[in-house]
TORKOL-4160 file (C-alpha; in steps of 0.2 Angstrom, whole numbers, padded with zeros to 4 digits, m for minus):
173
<pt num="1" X="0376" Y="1047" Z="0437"/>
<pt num="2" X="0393" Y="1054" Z="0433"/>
<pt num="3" X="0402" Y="1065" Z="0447"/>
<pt num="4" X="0399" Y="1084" Z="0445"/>
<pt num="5" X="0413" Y="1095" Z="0439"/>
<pt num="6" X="0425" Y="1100" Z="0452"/>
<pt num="7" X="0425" Y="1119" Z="0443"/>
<pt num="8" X="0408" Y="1121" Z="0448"/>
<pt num="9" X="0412" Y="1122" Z="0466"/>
<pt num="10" X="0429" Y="1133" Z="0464"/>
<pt num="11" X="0434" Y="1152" Z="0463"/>
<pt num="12" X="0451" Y="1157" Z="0454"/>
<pt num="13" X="0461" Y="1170" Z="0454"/>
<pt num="14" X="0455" Y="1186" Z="0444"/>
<pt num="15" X="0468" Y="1200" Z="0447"/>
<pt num="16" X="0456" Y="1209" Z="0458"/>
<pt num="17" X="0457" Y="1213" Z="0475"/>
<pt num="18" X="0441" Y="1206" Z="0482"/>
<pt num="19" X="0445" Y="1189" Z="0472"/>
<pt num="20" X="0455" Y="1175" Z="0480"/>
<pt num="21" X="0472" Y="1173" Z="0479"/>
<pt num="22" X="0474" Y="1157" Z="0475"/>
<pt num="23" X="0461" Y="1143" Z="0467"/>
<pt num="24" X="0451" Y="1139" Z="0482"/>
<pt num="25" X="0433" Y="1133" Z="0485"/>
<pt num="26" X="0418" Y="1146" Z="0484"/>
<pt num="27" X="0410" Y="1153" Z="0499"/>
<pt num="28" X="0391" Y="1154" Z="0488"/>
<pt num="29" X="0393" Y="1138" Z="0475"/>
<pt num="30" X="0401" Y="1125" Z="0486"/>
<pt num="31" X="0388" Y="1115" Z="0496"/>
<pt num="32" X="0402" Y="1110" Z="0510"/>
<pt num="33" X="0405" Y="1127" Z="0512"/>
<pt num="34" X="0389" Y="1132" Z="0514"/>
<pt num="35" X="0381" Y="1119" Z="0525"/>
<pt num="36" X="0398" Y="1123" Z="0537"/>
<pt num="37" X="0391" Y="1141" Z="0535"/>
<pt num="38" X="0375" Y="1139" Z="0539"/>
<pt num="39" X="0375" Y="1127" Z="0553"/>
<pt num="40" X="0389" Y="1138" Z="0560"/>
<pt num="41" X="0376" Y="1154" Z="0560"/>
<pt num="42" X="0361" Y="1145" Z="0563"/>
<pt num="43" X="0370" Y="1137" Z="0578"/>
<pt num="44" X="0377" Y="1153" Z="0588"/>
<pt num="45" X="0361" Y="1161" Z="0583"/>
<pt num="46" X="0352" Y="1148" Z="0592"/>
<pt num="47" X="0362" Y="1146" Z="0607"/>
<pt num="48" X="0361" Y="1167" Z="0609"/>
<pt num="49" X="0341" Y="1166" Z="0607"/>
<pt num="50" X="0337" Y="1149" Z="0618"/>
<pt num="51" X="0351" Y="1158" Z="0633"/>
<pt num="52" X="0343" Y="1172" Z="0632"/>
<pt num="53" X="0325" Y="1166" Z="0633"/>
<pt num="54" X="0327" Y="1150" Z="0641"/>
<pt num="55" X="0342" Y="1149" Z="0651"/>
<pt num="56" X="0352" Y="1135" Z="0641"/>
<pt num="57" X="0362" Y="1131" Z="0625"/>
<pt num="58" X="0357" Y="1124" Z="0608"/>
<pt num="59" X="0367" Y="1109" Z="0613"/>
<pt num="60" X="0358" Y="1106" Z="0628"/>
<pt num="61" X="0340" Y="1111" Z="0617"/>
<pt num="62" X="0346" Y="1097" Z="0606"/>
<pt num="63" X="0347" Y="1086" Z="0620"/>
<pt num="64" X="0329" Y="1089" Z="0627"/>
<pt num="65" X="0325" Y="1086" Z="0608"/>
<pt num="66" X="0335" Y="1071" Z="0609"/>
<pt num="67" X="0327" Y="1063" Z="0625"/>
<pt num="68" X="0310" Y="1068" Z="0622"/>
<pt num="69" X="0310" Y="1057" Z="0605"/>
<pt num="70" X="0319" Y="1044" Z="0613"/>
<pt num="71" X="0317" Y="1044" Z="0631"/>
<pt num="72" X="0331" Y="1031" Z="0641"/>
<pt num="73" X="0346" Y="1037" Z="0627"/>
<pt num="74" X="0362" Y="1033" Z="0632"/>
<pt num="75" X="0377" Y="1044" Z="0628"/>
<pt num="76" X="0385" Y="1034" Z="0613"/>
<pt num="77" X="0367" Y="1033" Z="0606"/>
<pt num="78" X="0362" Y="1051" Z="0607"/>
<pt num="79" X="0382" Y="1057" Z="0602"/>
<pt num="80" X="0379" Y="1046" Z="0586"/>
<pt num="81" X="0362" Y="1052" Z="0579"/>
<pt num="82" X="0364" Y="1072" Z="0583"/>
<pt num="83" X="0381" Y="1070" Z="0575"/>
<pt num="84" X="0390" Y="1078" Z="0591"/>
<pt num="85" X="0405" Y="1071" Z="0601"/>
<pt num="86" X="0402" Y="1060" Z="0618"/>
<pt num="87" X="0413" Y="1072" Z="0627"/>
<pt num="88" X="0400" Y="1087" Z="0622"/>
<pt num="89" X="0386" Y="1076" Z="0625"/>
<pt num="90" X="0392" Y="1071" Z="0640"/>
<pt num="91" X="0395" Y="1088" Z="0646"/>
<pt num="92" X="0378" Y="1094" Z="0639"/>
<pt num="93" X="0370" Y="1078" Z="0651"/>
<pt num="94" X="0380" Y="1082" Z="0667"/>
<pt num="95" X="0372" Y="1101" Z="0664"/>
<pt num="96" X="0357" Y="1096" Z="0661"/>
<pt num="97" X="0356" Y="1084" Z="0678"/>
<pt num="98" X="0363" Y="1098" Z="0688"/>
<pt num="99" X="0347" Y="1111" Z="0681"/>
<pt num="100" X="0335" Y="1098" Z="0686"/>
<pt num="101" X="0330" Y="1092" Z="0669"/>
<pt num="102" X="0338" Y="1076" Z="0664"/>
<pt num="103" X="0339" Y="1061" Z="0678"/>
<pt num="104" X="0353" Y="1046" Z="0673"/>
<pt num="105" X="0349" Y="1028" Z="0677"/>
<pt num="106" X="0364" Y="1016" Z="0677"/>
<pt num="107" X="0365" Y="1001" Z="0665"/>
<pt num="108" X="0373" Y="0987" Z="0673"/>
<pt num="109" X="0388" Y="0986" Z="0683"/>
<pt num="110" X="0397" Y="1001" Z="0672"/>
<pt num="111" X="0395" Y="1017" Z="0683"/>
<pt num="112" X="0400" Y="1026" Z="0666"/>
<pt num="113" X="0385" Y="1019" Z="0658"/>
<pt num="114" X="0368" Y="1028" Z="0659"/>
<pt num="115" X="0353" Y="1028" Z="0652"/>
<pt num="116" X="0345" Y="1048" Z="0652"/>
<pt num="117" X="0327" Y="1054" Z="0653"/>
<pt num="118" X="0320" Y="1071" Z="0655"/>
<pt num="119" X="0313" Y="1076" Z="0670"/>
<pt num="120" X="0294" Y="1083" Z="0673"/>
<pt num="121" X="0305" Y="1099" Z="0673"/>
<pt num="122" X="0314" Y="1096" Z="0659"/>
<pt num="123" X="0299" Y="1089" Z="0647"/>
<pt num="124" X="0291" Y="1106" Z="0650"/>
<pt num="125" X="0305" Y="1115" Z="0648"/>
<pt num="126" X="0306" Y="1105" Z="0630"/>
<pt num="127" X="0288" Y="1110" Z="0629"/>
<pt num="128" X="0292" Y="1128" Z="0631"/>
<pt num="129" X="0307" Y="1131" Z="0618"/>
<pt num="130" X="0298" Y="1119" Z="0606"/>
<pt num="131" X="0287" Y="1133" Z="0601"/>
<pt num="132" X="0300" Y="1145" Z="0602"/>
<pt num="133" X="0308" Y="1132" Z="0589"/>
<pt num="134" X="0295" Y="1132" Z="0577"/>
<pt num="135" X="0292" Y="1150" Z="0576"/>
<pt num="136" X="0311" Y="1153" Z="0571"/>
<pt num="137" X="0312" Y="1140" Z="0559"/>
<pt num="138" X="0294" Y="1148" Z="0551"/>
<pt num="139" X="0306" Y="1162" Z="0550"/>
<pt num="140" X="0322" Y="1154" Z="0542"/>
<pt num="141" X="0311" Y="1147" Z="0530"/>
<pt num="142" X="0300" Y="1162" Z="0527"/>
<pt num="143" X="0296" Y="1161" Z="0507"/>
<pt num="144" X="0299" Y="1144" Z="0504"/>
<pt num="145" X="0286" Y="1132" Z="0498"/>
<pt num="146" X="0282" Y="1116" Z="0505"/>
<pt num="147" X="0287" Y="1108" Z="0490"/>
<pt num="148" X="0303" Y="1116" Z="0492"/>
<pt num="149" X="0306" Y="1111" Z="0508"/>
<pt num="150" X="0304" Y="1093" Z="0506"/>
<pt num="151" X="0315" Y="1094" Z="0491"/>
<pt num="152" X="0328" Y="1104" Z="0505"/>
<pt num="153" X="0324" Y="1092" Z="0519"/>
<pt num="154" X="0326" Y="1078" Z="0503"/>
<pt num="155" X="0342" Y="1084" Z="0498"/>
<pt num="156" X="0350" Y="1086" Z="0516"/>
<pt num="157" X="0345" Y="1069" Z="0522"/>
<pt num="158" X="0354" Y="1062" Z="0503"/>
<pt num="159" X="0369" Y="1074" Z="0510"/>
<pt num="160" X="0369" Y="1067" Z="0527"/>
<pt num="161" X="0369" Y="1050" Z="0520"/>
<pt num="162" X="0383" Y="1051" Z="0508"/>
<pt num="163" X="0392" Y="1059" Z="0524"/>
<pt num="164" X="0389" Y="1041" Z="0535"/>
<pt num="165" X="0395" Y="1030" Z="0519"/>
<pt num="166" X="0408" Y="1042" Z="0517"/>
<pt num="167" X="0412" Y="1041" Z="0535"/>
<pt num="168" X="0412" Y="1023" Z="0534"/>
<pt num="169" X="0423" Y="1020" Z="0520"/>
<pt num="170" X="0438" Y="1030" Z="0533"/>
<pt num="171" X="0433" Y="1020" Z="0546"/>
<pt num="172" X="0427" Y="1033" Z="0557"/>
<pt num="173" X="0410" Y="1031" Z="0564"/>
């Protein structure tokens, strides 16, 4: 499939003074720009909403998400498939086994390597936000059909593939 034109993703310069001043990418037609956007917004939203009602971060709901699917996750594991730095997992963990909801189990002789699992405390909390989870995401996708959401799920798991082979080919993993 050929490459998509690059115009389709840029603004120009139109003389107005609500048009960009140079040739730039589009805030609305660039899906780099949008996904940033949007997982921006959706991520400060969250974090408000779960601190609030909960007590905690999105980054620490996403690591109850995390070691609920796959209970016994080190941090290298974990900072791979959520897409987030070791440090900010790491940190995520340490606040985590401080709340009483995530215990660490060392691997071998390496202090510095652990194994993580939610405690009772912590799965219920999981339980908790889950429903809290759901009923937002009804709401962000309020009008969409299923079939639209597979296509959207589809189209984002195409996107974060292209993003690891991307991500490969610079050597960055």
């Amino acid at each position: 499939m050929p490459p998509l034109p690059d115009d389709m993703f840029l603004v120009h310069p139109d003389g107005t003074d609500s048009g960009p001043a140079e040739t730039t990418l589009s805030f609305t037609r660039a899906p780099s720009v949008l996904i940033a956007f949007a997982g921006n917004r959706f991520t400060r939203s969250a974090s408000r909403h779960y601190q609030k009602a909960f007590g905690i971060g999105a980054m620490d709901w996403r690591m109850l998400v995390m070691l609920t699917r796959e209970p016994g996750s080190p941090v290298s594991h974990a900072a791979r498939t959520i897409g987030i730095d070791k440090a900010a997992v790491s940190r995520s963990l340490r606040r985590l086994e401080k709340s009483g909801l995530a215990v660490p189990e060392s691997h071998g002789s390496d202090e510095r390597r652990k194994n993580w699992t939610l405690t009772a405390e912590g799965q219920a909390l999981h339980d908790r936000i889950l429903q809290a989870a759901l009923e937002r995401q009804a709401k962000l996708l309020e009008g969409f059909t299923k079939k639209e959401t597979e296509a959207f799920a589809g189209s984002l798991r195409r996107f974060l593939a292209n993003l690891d082979a991307l991500n490969a080919e610079d050597g960055d993993q």
